[in-house]
MDTraj code that builds the backbone (N, CA, C; nanometers):
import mdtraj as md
import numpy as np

residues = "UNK UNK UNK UNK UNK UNK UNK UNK UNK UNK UNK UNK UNK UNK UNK UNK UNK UNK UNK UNK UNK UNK UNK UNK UNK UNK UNK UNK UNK UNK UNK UNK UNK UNK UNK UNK UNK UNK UNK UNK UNK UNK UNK UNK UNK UNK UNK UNK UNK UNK UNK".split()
xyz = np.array([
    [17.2093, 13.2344, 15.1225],
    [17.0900, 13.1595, 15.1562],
    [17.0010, 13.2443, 15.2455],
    [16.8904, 13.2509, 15.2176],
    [16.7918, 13.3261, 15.2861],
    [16.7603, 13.2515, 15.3904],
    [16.6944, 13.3171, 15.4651],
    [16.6514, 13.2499, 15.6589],
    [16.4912, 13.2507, 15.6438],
    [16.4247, 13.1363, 15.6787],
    [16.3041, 13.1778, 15.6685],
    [16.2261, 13.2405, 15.8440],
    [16.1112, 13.3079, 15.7735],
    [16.0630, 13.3611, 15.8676],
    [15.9493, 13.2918, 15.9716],
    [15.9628, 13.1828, 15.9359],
    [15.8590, 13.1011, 16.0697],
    [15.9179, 13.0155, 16.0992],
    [15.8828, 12.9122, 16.2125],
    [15.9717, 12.8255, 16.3061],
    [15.9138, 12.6728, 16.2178],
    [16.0105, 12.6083, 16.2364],
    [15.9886, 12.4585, 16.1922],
    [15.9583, 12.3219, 16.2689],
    [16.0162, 12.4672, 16.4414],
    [15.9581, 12.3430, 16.5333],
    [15.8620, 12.2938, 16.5384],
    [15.7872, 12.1842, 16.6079],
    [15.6614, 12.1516, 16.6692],
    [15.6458, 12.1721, 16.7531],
    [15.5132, 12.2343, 16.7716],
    [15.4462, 12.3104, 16.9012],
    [15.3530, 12.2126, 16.9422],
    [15.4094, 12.2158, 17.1088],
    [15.3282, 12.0624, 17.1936],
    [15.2475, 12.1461, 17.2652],
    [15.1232, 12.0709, 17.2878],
    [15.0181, 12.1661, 17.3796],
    [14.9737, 12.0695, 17.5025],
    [15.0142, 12.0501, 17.5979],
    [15.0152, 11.9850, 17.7078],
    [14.8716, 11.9845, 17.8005],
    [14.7642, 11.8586, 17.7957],
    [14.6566, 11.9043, 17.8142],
    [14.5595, 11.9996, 17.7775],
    [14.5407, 11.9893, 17.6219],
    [14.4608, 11.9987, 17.5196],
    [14.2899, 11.9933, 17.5766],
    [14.2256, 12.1258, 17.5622],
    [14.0809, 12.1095, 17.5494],
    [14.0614, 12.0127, 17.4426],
    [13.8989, 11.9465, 17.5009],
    [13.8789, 11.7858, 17.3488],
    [13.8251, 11.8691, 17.2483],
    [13.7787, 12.0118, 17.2750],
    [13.7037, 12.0873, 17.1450],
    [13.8401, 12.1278, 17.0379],
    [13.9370, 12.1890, 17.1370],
    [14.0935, 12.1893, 17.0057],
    [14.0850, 12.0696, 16.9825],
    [14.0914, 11.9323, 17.0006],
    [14.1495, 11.8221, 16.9661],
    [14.0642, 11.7699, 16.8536],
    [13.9516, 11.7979, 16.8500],
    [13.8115, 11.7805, 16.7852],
    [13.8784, 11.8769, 16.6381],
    [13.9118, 12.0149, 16.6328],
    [13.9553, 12.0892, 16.5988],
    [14.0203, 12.0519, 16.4814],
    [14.1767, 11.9848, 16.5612],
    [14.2475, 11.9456, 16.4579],
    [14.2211, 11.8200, 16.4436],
    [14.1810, 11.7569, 16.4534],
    [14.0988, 11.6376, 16.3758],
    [14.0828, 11.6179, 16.2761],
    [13.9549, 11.7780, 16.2321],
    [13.8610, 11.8092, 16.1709],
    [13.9861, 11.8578, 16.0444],
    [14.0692, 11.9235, 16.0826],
    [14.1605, 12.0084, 15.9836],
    [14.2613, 11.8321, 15.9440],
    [14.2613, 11.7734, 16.0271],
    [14.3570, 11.6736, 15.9672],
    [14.2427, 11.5593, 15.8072],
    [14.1582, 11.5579, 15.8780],
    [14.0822, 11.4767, 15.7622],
    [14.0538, 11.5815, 15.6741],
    [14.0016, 11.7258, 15.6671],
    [13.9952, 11.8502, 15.5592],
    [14.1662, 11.8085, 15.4996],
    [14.2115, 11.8045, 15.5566],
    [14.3817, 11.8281, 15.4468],
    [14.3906, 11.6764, 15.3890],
    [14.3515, 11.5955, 15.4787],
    [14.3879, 11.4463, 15.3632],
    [14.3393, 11.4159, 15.2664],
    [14.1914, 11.4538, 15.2732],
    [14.1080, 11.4572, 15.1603],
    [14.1156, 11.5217, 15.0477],
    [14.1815, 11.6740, 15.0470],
    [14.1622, 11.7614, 14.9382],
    [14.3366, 11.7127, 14.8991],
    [14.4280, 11.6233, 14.9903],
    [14.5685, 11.5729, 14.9429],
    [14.4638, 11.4600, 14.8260],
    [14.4027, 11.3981, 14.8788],
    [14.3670, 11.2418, 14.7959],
    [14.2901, 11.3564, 14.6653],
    [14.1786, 11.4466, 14.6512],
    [14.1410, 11.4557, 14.5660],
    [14.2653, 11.5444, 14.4577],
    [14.3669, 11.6139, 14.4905],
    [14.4521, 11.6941, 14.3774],
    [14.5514, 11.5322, 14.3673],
    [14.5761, 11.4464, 14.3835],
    [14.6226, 11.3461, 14.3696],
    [14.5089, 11.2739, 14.2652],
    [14.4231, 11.2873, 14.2951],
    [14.3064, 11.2080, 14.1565],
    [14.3204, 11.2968, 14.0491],
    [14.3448, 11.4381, 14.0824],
    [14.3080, 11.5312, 13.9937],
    [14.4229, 11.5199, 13.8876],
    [14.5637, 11.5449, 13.9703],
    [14.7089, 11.4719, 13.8694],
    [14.7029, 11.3527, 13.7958],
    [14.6197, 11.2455, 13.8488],
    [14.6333, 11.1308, 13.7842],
    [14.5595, 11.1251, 13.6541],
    [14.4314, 11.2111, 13.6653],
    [14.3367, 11.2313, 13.5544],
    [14.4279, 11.2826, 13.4695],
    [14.5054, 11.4009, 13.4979],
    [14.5343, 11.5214, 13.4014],
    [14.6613, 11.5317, 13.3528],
    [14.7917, 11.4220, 13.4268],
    [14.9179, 11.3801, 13.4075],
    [14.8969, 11.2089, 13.4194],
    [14.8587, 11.1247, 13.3168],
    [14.9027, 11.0085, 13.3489],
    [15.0141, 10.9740, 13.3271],
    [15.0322, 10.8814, 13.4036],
    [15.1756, 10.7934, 13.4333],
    [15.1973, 10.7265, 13.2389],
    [15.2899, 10.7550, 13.1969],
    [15.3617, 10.6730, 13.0531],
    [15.3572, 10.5389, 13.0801],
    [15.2971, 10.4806, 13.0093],
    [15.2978, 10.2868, 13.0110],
    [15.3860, 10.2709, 12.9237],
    [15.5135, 10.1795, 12.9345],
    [15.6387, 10.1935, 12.8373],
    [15.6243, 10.0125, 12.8223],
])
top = md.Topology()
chain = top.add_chain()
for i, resn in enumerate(residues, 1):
    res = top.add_residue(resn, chain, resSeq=i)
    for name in ("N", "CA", "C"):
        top.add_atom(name, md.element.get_by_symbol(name[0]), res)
traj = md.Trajectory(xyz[None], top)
């Protein structure tokens, strides 16, 4: 079994500037959105079998 090369922990940042927090915000709604649109995009392009 191979070891991977980056950590899996979570990194806590204790008293956060609001411009980082603003930051990942910004990256959390960018990633949900382009999750919801390749999720429309599967549904278009793999539909579900109606049995």
């Amino acid at each position: 079994m191979r070891t991977s090369s980056y950590t899996q922990e979570t990194m806590v940042i204790e008293n956060p500037s609001k411009s980082l927090v603003m930051l990942m915000n910004k990256l959390r709604d960018r990633k949900m959105a382009q999750l919801k649109e390749l999720k429309e995009k599967k549904d278009f392009y793999f539909p579900k079998n109606k049995q």
